[in-house]
N, C-alpha and C positions, 0 to 999 in steps of 0.2 A: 905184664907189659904188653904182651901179645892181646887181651881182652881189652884194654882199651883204647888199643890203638884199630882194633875190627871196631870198635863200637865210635870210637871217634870218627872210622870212616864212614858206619854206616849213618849215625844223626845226620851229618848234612844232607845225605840223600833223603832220610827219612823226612826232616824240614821240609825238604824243598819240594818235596810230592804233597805234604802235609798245605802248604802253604799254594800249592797249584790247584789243591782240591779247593780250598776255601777261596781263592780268587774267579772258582769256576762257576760256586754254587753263590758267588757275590754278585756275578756278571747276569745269570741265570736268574735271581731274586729279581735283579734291580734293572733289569734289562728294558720291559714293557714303561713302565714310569721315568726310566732314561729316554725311550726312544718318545714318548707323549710331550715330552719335554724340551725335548729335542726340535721335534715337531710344530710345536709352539711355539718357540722361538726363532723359528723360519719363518713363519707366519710374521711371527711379528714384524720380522725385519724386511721381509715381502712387504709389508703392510706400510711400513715404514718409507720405504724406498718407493713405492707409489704415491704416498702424500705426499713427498719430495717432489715426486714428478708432475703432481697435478692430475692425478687419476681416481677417481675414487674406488674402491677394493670391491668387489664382484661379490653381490648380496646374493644370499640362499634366495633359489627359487621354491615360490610356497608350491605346495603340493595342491594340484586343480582338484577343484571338486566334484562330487558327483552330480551328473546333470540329468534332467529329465526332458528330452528332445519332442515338440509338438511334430506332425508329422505338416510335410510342406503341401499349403492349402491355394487354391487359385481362386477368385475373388473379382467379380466385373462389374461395381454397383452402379447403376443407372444413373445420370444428373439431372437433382430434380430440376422440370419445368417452371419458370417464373414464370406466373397469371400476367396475361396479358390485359392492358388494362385499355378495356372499350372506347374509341374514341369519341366525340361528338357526334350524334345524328346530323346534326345540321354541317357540321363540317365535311363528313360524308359525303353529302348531297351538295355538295359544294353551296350551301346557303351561307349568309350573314348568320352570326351568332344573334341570339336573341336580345331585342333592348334591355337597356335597363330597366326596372320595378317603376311604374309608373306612380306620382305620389296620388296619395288618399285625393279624392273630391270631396270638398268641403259640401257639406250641407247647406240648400241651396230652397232658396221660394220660388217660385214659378208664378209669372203671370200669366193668364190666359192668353189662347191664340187667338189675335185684333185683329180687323181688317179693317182699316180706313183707304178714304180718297178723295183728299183735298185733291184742288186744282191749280196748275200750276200758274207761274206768271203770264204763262202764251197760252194760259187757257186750256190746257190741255190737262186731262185728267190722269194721275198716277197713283195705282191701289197698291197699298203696304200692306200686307199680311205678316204679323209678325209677332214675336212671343221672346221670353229673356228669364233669366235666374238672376236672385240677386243674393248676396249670405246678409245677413241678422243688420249690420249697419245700413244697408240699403246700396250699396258698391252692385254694378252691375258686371256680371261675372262672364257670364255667355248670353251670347243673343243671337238669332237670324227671323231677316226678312226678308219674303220674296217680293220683290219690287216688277209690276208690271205698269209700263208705262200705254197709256191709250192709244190707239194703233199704232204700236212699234213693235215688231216680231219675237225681240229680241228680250226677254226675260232674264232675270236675276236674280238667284239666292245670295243675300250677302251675310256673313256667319263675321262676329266680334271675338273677339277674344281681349282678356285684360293687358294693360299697357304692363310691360318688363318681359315679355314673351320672347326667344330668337329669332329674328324677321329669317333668316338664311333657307331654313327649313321646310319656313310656310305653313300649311293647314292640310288636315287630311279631313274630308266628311266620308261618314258611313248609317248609310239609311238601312235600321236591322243588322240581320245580317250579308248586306248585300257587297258589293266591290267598292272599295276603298277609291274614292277620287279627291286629287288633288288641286292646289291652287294656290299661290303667291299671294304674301299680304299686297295690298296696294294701298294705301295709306292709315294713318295713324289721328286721333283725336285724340280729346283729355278722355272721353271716356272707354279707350281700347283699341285694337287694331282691326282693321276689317280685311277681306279677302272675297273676293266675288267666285262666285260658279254659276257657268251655263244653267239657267233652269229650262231644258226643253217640256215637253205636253208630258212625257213620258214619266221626268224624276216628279213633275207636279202629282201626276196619277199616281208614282207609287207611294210618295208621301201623305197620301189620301186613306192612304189601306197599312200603311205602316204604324210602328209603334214607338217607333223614338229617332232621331237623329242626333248620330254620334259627331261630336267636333272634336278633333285631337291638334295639340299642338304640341313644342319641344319650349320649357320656360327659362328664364337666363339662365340658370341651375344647369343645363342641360339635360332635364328632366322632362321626359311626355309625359304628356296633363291630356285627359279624357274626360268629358263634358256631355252628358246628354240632357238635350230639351225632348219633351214627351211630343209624341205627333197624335195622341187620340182624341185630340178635340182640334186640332190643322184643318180637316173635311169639312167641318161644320163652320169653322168660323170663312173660310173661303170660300165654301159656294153662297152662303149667306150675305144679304147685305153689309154695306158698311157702316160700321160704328162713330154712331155721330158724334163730332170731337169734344163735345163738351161732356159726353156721357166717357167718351175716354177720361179725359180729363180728372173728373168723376173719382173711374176707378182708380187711375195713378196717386190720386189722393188717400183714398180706401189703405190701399196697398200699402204705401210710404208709413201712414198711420198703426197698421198692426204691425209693421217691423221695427218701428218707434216702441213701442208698448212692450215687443216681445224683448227688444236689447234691455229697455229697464228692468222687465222681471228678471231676466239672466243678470243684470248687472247687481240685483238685488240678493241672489242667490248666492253669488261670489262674496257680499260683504258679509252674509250671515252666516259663510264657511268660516272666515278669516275672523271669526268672533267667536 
């Protein structure tokens, strides 16, 4: 009776240490995977209760990398120069810009330099020295004649130019290469405009020894047009007698005749292109 009533006393005790060991080493197993778990589930309800709120949850920061540092450099590069770009010479010199391109001069026939002197109504004698271009139709293109009337002091070159010319302008002559002189048309015919120049002793003598005289003018086009009549036979036919009008005459026939002749062969050439 006494033996199980010690042993009745001692089981419970014995339990109840038996069953404090195995809650110890239950706590102690399960402890790290409780506490992980645990952990997790704050999170989550952390996590939870910030989407509630409108927050978004605080992402890992990546880990920076390794960098390789240039070292700090100073740097002053120059700015390039724009080529300056050369103005005009003539602008420079405060000149006019140069004219326009003056058009081509048509190829032209030359009659010889005449001197006639008929006599006038009052009897008075007037010597024409004078010489003209004409192109292949017979159209007279340029022409001057020095007009000296029998004692009158007063001489005159008078230079033609074709009708459709700009009267505004006027005419420039140039004997060689010598100074450019001016002068206004003053009237007009069917066959061209004229323009008078002073002829004093001096432009007669240079025109004597010179080789050409240049006549320029500006055409409706508003193009300068350049005209030279030859001056190497001017000397001769001027200090020479005057040509008797029927031997002029004569020659204007001559003349009109081989420009006749040469338009047909031209015109003959053209048909047996076009053939």
């Amino acid at each position: 009776m006494f033996k199980w009533i010690a042993f009745a006393s001692v089981r419970p005790a014995t339990y109840a240490l038996a069953f404090a060991l195995i809650g110890a080493v239950a706590v102690i197993t399960t402890s790290p995977n409780s506490f992980a778990e645990e952990k997790k589930g704050t999170q989550k309800k952390n996590t939870q209760k910030d989407q509630e709120k409108g927050q978004q949850p605080p992402q890992q920061q990546a880990e920076a990398p390794q960098l390789i540092y240039s070292p700090w450099t100073k740097v002053c590069p120059k700015e390039a120069k724009q080529p300056k770009k050369d103005a005009p010479k003539d602008q420079d010199k405060g000149k006019q810009p140069p004219p326009e391109q003056q058009t081509e001069a048509p190829q032209l026939i030359y009659s010889p330099w005449t001197k006639v002197c008929p006599k006038g109504q009052d009897a008075k004698q007037v010597c024409f020295t004078g010489k003209d271009g004409r192109v292949e139709s017979g159209q007279t293109v340029i022409a001057a004649v020095l007009i000296e009337p029998d004692g009158e002091p007063r001489k005159i070159l008078r230079v033609t130019l074709p009708l459709g010319m700009s009267l505004q302008p006027g005419t420039r002559a140039i004997i060689d290469q010598g100074q450019p002189m001016t002068a206004p048309y003053v009237i007009c015919f069917n066959n061209g405009c004229m323009a008078d120049y002073e002829a004093s002793q001096a432009l007669i003598d240079t025109m004597k020894k010179a080789q050409g005289l240049v006549i320029q003018g500006i055409n409706g086009a508003g193009q300068p047009i350049s005209l030279v009549l030859p001056l190497d036979d001017f000397a001769k036919a001027y200090n020479g007698p005057p040509t008797d009008p029927a031997e002029l005459e004569k020659r204007n026939k001559e003349m009109q005749d081989a420009m006749a002749r040469r338009a047909e062969e031209e015109r003959k050439k053209l048909e047996g292109q076009k053939k």
